[in-house]
VOVEX-462018 format. One line per 5 residues: for each residue x, y, z of C-alpha. Coordinates in steps of 0.02 Angstrom, whole numbers, always signed. Layout:
% residues N
X Y Z  ...
***
This chain:
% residues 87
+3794 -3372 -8387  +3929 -3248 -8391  +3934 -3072 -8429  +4007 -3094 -8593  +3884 -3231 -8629
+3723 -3115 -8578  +3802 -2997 -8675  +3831 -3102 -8837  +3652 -3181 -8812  +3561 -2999 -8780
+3666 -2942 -8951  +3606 -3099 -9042  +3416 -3081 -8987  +3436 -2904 -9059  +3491 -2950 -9222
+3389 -3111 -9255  +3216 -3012 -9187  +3094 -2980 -9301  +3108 -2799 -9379  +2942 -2726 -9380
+2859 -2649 -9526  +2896 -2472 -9578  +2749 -2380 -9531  +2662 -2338 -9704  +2646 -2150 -9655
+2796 -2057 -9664  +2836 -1890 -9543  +2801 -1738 -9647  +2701 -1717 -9806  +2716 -1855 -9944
+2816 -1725 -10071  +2950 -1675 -9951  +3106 -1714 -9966  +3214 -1822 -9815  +3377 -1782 -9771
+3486 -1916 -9698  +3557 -1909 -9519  +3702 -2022 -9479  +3736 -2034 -9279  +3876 -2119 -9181
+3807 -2189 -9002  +3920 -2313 -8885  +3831 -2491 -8935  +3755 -2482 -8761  +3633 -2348 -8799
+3597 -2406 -8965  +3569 -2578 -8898  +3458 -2509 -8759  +3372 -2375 -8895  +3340 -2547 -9027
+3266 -2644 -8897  +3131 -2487 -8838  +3077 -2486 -9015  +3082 -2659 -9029  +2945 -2661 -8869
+2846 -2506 -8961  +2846 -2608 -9122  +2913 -2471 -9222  +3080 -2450 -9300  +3228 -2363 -9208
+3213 -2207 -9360  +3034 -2173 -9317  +3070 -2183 -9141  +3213 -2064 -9143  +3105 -1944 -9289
+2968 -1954 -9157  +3072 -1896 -9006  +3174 -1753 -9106  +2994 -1693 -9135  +2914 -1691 -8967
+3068 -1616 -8927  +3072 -1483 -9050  +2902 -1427 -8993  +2923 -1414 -8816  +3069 -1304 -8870
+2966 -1194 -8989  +2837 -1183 -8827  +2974 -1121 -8731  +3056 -996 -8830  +2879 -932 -8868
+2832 -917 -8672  +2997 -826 -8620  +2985 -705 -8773  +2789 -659 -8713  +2856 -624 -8530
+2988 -512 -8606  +2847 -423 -8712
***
């Protein structure tokens, strides 16, 4: 199989696999209101991102909400720690 042809086939088992279920519990409280985010990745990194999700049966937006959080808090832990050694 060529490299085009893994490439079609790995594009194909992407968009014929099964999309799991949204998980019933959204991030944040029920009232709040959600904000789109629209992002532009090279179709290698999505493909790679889809296919993580895929394997941690969740969908690629909770995956990516998830990160941006843990990511936000180690940030907030940070900030916090250099401002109490500068106190």
């Amino acid at each position: 199989m060529g490299a085009a042809s893994a490439g079609e086939a790995l594009t194909e088992t992407i968009d014929q696999a099964p999309r799991p279920l949204p998980k019933t519990s959204q991030p944040g409280p029920a009232n709040q209101q959600m904000k789109r985010l629209s992002l532009q990745l090279s179709a290698s990194l999505h493909r790679e991102a889809k296919l993580a999700a895929l394997e941690d049966e969740e969908t690629l937006n909770s995956m990516v909400i998830g990160l941006l959080k843990q990511y936000l808090a180690q940030r907030r832990k940070m900030i916090q720690s250099t401002q109490q050694r500068h106190n």
